[in-house]
C-alpha positions in Angstrom: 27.0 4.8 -16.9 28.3 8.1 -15.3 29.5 8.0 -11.5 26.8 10.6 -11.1 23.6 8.1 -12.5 25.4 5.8 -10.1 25.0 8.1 -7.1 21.5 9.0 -8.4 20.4 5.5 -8.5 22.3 3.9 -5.1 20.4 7.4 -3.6 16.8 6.7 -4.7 17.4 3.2 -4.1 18.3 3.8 -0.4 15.4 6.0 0.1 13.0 3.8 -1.6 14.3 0.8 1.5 14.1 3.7 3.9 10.7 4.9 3.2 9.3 1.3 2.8 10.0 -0.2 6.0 7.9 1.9 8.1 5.4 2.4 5.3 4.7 -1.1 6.0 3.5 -0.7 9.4 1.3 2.6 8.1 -0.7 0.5 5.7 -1.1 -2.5 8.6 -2.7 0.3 10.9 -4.5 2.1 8.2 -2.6 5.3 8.7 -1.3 5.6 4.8 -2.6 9.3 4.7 -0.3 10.2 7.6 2.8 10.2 6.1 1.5 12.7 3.6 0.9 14.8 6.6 4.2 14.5 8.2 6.0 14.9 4.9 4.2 17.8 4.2 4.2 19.6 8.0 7.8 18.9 8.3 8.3 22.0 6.7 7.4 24.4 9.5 9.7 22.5 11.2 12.4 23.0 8.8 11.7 27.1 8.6 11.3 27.4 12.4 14.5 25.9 12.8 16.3 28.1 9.7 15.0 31.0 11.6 16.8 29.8 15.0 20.6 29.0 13.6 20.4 30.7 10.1 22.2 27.7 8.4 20.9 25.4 6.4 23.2 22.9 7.0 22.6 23.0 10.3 21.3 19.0 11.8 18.9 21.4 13.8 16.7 21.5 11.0 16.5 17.4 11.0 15.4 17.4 14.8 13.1 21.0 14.2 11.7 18.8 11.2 11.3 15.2 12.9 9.9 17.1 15.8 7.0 18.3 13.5 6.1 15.6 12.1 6.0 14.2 15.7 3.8 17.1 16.4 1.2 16.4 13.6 0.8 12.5 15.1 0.0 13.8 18.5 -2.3 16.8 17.1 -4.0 14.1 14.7 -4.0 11.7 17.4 -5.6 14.6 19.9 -8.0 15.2 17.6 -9.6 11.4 16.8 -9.4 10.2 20.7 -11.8 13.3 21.6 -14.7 11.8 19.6 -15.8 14.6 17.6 -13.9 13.9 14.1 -13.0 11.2 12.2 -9.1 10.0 12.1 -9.1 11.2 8.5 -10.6 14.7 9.1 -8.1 15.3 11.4 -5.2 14.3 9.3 -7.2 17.0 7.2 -7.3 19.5 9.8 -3.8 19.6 10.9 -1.7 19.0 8.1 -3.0 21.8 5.9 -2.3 24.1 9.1 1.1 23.4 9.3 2.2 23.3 5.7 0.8 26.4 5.4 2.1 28.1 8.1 5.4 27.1 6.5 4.4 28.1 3.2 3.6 31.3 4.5 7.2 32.1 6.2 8.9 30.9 3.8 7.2 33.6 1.4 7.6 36.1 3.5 11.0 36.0 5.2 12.4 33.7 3.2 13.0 34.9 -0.3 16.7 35.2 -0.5 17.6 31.5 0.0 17.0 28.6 -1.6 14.1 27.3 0.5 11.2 27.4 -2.1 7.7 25.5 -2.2 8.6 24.4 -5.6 12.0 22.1 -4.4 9.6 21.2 -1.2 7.4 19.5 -3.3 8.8 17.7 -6.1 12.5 17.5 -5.1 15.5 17.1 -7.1 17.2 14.1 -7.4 19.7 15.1 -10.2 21.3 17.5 -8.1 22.2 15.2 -5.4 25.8 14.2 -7.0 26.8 18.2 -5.9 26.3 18.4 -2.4 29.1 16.2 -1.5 30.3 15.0 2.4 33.8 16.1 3.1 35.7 15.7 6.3 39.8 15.9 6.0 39.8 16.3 2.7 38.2 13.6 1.8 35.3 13.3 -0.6 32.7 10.2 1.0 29.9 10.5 -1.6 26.8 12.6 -1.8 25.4 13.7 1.5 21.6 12.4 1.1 23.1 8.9 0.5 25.3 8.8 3.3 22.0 10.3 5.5 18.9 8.2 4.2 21.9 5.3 4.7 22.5 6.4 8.2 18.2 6.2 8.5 17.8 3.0 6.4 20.4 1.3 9.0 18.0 2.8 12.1 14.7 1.3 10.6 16.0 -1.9 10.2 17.8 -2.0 13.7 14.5 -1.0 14.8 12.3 -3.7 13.0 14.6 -6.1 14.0 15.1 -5.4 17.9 11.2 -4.7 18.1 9.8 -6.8 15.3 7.5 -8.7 17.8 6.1 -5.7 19.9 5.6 -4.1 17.0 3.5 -6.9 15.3 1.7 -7.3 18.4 0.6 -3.6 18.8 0.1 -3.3 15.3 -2.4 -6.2 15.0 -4.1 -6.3 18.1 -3.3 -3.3 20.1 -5.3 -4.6 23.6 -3.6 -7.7 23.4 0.1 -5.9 23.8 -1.3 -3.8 26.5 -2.3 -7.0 28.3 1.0 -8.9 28.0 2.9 -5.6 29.7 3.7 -3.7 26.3 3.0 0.1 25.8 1.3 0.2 22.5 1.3 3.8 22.8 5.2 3.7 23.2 5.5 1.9 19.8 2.9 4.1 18.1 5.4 7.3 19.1 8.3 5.3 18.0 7.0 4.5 14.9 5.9 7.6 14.0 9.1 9.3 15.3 10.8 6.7 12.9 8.5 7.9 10.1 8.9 11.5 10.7 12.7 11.1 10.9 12.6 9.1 7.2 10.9 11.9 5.5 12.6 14.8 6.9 16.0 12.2 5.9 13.9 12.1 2.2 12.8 15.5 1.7 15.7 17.3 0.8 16.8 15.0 -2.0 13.2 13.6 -3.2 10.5 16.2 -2.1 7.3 15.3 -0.2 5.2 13.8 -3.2 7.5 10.6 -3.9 8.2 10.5 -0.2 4.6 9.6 0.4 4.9 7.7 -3.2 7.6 5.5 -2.2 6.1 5.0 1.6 2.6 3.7 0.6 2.6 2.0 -3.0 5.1 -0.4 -2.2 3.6 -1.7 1.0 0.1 -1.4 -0.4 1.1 -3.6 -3.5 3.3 -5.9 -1.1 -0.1 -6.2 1.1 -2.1 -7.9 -2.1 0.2 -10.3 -2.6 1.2 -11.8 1.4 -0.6 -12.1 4.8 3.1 -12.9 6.6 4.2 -9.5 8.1 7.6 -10.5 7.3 7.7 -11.2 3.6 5.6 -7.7 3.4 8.9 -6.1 4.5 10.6 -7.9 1.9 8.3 -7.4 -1.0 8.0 -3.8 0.0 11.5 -2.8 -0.2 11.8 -4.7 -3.1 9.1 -3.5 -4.7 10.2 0.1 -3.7 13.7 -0.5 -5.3 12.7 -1.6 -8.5 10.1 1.6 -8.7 13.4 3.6 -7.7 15.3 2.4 -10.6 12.8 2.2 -13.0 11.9 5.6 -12.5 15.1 6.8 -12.8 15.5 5.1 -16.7 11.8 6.6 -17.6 13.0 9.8 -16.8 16.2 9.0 -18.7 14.5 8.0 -21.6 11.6 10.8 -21.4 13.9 13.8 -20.2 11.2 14.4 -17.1 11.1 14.4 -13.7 12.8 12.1 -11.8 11.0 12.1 -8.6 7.9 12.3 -11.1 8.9 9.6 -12.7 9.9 7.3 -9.8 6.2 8.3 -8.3 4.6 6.9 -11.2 6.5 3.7 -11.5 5.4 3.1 -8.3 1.8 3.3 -9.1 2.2 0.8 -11.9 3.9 -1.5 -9.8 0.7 -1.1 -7.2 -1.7 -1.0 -10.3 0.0 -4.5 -11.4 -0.1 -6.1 -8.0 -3.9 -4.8 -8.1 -5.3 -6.0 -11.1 -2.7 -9.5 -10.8 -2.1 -10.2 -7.1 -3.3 -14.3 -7.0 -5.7 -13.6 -4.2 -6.7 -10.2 -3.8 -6.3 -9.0 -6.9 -9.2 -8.1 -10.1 -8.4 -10.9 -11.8 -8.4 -13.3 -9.4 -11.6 -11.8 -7.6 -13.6 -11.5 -10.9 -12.4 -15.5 -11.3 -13.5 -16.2 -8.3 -16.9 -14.5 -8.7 -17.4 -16.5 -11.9 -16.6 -19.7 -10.6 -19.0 -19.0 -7.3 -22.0 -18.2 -9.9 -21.5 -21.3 -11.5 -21.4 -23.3 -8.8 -24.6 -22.0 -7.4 -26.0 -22.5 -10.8 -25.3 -26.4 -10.7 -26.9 -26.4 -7.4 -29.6 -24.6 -8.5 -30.5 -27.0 -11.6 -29.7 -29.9 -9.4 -32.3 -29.1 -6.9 -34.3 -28.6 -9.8 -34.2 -31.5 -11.8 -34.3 -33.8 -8.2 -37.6 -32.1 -7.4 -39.1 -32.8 -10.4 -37.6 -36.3 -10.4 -39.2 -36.9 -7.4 -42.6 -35.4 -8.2 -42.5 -37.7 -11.3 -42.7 -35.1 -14.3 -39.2 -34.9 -15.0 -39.9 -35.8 -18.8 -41.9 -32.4 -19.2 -39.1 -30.0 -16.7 -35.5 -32.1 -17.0 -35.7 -32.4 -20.7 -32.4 -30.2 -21.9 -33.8 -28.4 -24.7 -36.8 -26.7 -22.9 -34.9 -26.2 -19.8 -34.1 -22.4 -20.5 -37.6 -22.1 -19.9 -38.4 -24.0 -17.0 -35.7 -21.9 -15.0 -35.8 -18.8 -17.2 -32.1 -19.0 -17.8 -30.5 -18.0 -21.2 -29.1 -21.2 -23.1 -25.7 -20.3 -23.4 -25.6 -20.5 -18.8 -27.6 -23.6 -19.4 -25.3 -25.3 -21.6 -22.4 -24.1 -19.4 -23.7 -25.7 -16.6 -24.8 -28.6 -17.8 -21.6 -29.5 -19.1 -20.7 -28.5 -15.7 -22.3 -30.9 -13.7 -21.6 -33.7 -16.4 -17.4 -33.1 -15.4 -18.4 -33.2 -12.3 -20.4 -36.2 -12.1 -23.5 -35.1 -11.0 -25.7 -35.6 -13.9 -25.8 -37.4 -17.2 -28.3 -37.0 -20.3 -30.5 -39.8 -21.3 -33.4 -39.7 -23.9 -32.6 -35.8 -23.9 -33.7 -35.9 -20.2 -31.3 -34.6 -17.7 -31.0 -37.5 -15.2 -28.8 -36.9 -11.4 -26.4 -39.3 -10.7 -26.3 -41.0 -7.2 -23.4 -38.2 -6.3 -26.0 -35.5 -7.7 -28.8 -36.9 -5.7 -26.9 -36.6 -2.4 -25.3 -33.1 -3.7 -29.1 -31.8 -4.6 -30.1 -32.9 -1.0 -27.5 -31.6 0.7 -27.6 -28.3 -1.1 -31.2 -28.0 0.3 -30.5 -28.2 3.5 -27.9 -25.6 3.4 -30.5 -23.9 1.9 
């Protein structure tokens, strides 16, 4: 392995941390279209402030940049709290403004440098070994590394010093307010945080895996916890391994890096869909099943004790006519009779299905329920 797949790989997997951490706190306050916003918007900011200092280098773009994305909360937020649209028409109300307004400069005044809506989008993570950080001579590694590490270090210094406020207003924003907290404080400061981690992102990744690598990983990490804390965890883990895994499939396809790193991250949420032990198809779909067999035994056992009581339980319990005394099909009626016979609740005798004294009291109880 080349020390420029290294720097490739130690990059993505930085940003991956980076954009996961506040991710996390998007997808607990059902924000997750946001950061598409910001990551897209920033790039107003980013032309405005190239047409100030005329240096692309310049960390003026960073704070013209974080200060859009700022600006696209506070329009969005402007826009919800006055009642007349939705949280998510207003993400698509203000975003599309912005990025376009960009768009637009950069087409028109813009054509001789490098700032294209091409690179904006999509990124390029094989060129990040090239734009090196020098000071005295000295060569410290790829610039985007040593930044999205600089940002990575903030979010966690942030989640740790504020990890309970933030939980707090995140969860139950009234409550903070009442124990002296500014919920509106953290909101800025998250989304400040947030704003900062894509413009940090942008440059090296592009706005599509920004977003990628901000929401999947949370939103698979969600399905499979209901601690806040081992959300962080799986997030960033979860990111990582998308980051790398990318990085290989585009290897071994010759495609897109940022492409492929967006995808991986898809699968990863697709798997934690389908998979997750509590939330996800399988276990849902499992869960159905079992449900719809357990009101089936109660079902035939409120049956067969009615008839039991009225006395004609030779003519409605036998087993072979009982598909058409309930009108089920015989291959649910031999399900749950074998059911209820694991479970205790009835026995056969004669061909008649007969309740056991634990089926009696379930059948009884099971009516009044219903």
């Amino acid at each position: 392995m080349s020390s420029s797949q290294i720097e490739i790989q130690l990059t993505a997997i930085v940003v991956a941390a980076a954009c996961a951490l506040p991710g996390v706190y998007l997808v607990l306050r059902r924000m997750a279209l946001i950061s598409d916003a910001i990551s897209h918007s920033i790039l107003l900011g980013i032309v405005v402030a190239f047409f100030i200092v005329h240096n692309l280098s310049s960390p003026f773009l960073v704070f013209g940049a974080a200060f859009t994305g700022v600006l696209t909360v506070f329009l969005v937020e402007v826009l919800k709290k006055s009642g007349l649209v939705a949280e998510d028409a207003a993400i698509g109300l203000v975003f599309p403004l912005l990025f376009s307004l960009g768009v637009i400069l950069i087409s028109k005044y813009s054509g001789d440098i490098h700032l294209d809506t091409d690179s904006v989008l999509l990124g390029e993570l094989a060129f990040i070994p090239f734009d090196r950080l020098e000071f005295w001579g000295m060569d410290f590694g790829p610039r985007a590394l040593a930044v999205m590490s600089g940002i990575l270090f903030l979010n966690i210094l942030f989640i740790l010093l504020f990890y309970k406020e933030l939980k707090i207003s995140t969860f139950d924003a009234g409550l903070a307010a009442s124990l002296g907290l500014s919920p509106v404080i953290f909101f800025y400061a998250l989304m400040s945080l947030t704003s900062l981690t894509a413009v940090g992102a942008f440059d090296a990744v592009g706005s599509i895996l920004v977003v990628a690598l901000m929401i999947a990983p949370p939103a698979a990490a969600y399905l499979l916890t209901d601690r806040l804390s081992i959300m962080l965890i799986l997030a960033v883990i979860f990111g990582v391994v998308s980051a790398i895994a990318g990085y290989w499939l585009a290897h071994y396809l010759d495609a897109s890096i940022a492409g492929c790193m967006a995808t991986v991250t898809g699968v990863v949420f697709g798997l934690s869909f389908t998979f997750a032990p509590n939330r996800g198809l399988v276990s849902i779909a499992l869960r159905r099943r079992g449900q719809r067999l357990r009101f089936a035994v109660m079902m035939l056992s409120i049956h067969i004790l009615n008839h039991e009581e009225a006395g004609n339980a030779a003519i409605e319990n036998r087993v072979d006519t009982l598909d058409r005394h309930v009108a089920w099909d015989k291959h649910l009626i031999e399900k749950v009779v074998s059911k209820m016979k694991k479970s205790g609740l009835a026995n056969t005798d004669s061909g008649l299905l007969v309740l056991t004294d634990s089926g009696r009291k379930f059948a009884a109880e099971a009516m009044l329920d219903i």
